[in-house]
Backbone as CSV, one residue per row, in Angstrom:
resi,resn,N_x,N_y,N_z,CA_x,CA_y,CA_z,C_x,C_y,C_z
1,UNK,0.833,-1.210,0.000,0.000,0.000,0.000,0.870,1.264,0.000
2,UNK,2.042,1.186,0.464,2.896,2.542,0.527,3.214,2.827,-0.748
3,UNK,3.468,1.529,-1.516,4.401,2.132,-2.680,3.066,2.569,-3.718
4,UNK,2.024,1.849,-2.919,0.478,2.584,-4.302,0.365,4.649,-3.779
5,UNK,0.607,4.625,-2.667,0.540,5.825,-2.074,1.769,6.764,-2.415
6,UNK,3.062,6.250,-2.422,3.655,6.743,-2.946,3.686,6.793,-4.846
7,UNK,3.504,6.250,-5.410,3.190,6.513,-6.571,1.583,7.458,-6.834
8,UNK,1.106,7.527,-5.637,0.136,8.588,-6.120,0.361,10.027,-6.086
9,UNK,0.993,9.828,-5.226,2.120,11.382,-4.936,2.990,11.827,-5.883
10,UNK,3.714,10.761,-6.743,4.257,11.099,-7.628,4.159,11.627,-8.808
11,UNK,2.674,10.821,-9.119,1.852,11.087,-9.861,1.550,12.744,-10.080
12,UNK,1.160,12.905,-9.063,0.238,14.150,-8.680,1.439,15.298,-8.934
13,UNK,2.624,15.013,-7.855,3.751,15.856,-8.459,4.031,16.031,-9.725
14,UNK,4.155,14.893,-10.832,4.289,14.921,-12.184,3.123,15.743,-12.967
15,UNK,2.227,15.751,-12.965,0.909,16.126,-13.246,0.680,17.483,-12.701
16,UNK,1.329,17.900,-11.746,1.056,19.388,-11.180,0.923,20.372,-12.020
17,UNK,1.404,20.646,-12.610,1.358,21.880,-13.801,0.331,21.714,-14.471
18,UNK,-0.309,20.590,-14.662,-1.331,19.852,-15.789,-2.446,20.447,-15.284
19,UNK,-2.883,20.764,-13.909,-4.160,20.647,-12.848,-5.302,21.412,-14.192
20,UNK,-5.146,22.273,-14.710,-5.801,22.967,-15.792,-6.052,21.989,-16.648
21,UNK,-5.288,21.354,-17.485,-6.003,19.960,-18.552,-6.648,18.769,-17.567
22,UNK,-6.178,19.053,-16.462,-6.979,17.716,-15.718,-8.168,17.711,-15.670
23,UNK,-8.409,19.099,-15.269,-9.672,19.783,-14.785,-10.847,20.239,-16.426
24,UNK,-9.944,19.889,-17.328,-10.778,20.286,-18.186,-11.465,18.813,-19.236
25,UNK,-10.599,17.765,-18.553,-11.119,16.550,-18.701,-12.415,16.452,-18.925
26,UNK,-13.094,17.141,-17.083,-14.130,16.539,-16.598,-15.070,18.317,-16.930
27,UNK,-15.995,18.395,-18.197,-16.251,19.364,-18.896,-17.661,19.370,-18.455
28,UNK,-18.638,20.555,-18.439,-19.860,20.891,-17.658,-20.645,20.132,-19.167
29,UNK,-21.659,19.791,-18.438,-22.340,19.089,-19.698,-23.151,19.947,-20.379
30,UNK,-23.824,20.971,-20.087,-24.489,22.017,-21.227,-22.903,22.581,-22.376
31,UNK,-21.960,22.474,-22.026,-21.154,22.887,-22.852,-21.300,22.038,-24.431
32,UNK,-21.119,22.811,-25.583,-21.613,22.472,-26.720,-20.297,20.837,-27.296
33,UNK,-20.590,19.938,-27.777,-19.906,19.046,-28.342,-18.650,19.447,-28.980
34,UNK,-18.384,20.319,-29.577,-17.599,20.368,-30.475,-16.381,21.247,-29.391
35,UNK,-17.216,22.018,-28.624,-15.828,22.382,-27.413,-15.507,21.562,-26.684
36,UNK,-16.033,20.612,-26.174,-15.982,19.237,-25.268,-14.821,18.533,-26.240
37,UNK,-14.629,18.717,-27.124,-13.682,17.757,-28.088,-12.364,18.526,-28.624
38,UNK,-12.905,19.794,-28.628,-11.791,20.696,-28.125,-10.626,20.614,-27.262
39,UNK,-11.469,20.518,-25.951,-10.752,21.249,-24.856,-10.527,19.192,-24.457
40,UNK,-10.960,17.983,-24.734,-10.643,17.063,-24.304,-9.389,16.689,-25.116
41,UNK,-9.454,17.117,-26.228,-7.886,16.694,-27.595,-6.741,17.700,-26.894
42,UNK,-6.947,18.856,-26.156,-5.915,19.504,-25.784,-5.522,19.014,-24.848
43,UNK,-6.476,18.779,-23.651,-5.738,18.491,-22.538,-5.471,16.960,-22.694
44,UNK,-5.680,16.140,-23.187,-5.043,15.080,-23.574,-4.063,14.599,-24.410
45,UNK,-3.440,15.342,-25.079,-2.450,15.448,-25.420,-0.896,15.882,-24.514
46,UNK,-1.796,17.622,-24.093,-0.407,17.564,-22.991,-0.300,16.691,-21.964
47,UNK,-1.390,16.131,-21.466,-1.470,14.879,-20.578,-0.759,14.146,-20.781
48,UNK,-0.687,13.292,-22.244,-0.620,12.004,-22.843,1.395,12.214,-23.105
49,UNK,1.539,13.188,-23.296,2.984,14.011,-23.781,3.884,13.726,-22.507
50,UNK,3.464,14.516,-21.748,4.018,14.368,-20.329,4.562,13.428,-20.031
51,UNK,3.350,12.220,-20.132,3.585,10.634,-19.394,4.514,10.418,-20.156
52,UNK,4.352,10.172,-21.591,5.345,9.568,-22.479,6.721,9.961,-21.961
53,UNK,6.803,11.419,-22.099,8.335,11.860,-21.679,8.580,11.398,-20.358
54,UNK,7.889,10.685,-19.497,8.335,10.517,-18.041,8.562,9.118,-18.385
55,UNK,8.269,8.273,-19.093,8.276,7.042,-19.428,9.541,6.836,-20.159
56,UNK,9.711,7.556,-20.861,11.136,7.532,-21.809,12.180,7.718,-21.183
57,UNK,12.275,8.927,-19.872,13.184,9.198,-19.305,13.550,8.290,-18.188
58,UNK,12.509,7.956,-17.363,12.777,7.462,-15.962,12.122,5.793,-16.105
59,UNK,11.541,5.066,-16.566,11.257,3.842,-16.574,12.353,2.746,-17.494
60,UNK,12.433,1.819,-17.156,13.427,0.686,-17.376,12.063,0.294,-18.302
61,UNK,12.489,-0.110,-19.673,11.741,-0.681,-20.509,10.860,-1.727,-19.864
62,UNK,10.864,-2.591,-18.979,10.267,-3.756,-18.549,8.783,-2.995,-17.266
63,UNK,9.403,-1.928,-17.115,8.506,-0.542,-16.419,7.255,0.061,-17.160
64,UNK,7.780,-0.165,-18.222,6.433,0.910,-18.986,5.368,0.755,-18.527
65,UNK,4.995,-0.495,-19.552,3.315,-0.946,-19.155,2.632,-0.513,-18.013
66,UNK,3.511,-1.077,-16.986,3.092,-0.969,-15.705,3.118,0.596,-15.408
67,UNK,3.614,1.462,-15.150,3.638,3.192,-15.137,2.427,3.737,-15.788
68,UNK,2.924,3.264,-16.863,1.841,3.932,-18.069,0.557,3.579,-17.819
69,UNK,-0.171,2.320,-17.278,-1.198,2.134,-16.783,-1.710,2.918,-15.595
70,UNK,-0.592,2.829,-14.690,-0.838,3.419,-13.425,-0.961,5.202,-13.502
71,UNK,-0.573,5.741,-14.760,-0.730,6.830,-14.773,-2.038,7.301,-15.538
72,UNK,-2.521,6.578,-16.678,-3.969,6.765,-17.120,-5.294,6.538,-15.971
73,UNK,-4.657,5.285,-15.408,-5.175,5.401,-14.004,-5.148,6.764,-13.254
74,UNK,-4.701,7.499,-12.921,-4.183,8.787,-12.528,-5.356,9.063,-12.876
75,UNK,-4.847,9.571,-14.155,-5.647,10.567,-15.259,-7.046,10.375,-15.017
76,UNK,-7.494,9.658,-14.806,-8.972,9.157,-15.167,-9.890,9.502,-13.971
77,UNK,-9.492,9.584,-12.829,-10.113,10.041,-11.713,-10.591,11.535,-11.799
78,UNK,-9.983,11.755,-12.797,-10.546,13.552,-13.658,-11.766,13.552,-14.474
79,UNK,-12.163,12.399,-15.410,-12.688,12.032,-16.139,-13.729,11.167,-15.697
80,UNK,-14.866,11.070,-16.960,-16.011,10.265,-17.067,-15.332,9.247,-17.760
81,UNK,-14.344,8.961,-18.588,-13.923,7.963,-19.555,-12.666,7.603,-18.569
82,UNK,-12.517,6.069,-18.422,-11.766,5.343,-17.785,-10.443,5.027,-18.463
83,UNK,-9.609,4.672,-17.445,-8.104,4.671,-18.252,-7.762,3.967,-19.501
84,UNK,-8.368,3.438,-19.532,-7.850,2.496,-21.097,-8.459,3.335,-22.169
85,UNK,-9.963,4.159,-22.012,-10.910,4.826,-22.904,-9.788,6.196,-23.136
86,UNK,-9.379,6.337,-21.993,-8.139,7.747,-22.411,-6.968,7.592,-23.075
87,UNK,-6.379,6.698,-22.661,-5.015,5.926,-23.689,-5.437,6.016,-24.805
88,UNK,-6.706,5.313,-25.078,-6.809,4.796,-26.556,-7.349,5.868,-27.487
89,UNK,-7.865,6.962,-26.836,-8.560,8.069,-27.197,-6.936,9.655,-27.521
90,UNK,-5.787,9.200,-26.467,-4.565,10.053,-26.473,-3.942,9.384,-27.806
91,UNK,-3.940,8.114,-28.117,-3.198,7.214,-29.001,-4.018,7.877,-30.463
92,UNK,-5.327,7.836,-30.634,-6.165,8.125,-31.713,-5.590,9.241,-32.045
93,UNK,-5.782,10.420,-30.923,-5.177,11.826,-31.314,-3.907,11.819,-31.769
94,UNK,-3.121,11.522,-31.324,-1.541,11.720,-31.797,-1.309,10.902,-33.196
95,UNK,-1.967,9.933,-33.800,-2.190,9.405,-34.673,-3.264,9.956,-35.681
96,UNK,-3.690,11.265,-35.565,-4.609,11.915,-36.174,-5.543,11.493,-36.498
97,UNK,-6.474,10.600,-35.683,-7.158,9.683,-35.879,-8.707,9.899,-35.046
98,UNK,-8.802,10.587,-35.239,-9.372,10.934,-33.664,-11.000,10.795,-34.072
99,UNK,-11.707,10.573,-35.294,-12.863,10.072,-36.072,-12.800,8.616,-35.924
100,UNK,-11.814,7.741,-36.124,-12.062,6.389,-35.415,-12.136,6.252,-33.925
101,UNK,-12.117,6.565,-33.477,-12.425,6.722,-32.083,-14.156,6.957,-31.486
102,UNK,-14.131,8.281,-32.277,-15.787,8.862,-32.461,-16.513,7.587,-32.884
């Protein structure tokens, strides 16, 4: 349990600057569709950017998976869409893809 606690901290430290895309995850629902997809492709990207670069820098290849899960995990406690729905939705975007997804 410490090291889940400590990786939530870390998390949160890593993510600090983000608190603005985190927060814009989780979007008021009268807001119109097309800003909701807006403001979810932005902040998921710098989201999605972040991790990667923390993954590249500080994880031992045999690390990833495991990080990278634990950090969409993160992410998602911001969100209505659950960690795998955000990965695969950050992966679509950066792949300009973001109509297969839709």
């Amino acid at each position: 349990n410490t090291s889940a606690n400590t990786f939530s901290s870390q998390c949160k430290e890593l993510l600090r600057p983000f608190k603005k895309s985190l927060r814009k995850l989780h979007l008021p629902q009268h807001l119109p569709t097309e800003k909701k997809l807006k403001y979810t492709k932005e902040s998921l990207t710098i989201i999605g950017d972040r991790i990667d670069l923390f993954l590249q820098r500080y994880c031992r290849a045999s690390e990833v998976k495991h990080w990278q899960k634990m950090f969409w995990q993160f992410v998602s406690l911001f969100s209505e869409m659950d960690a795998k729905q955000l990965r695969k939705l950050y992966k679509y975007i950066k792949n300009n893809r973001m109509d297969k997804f839709l």
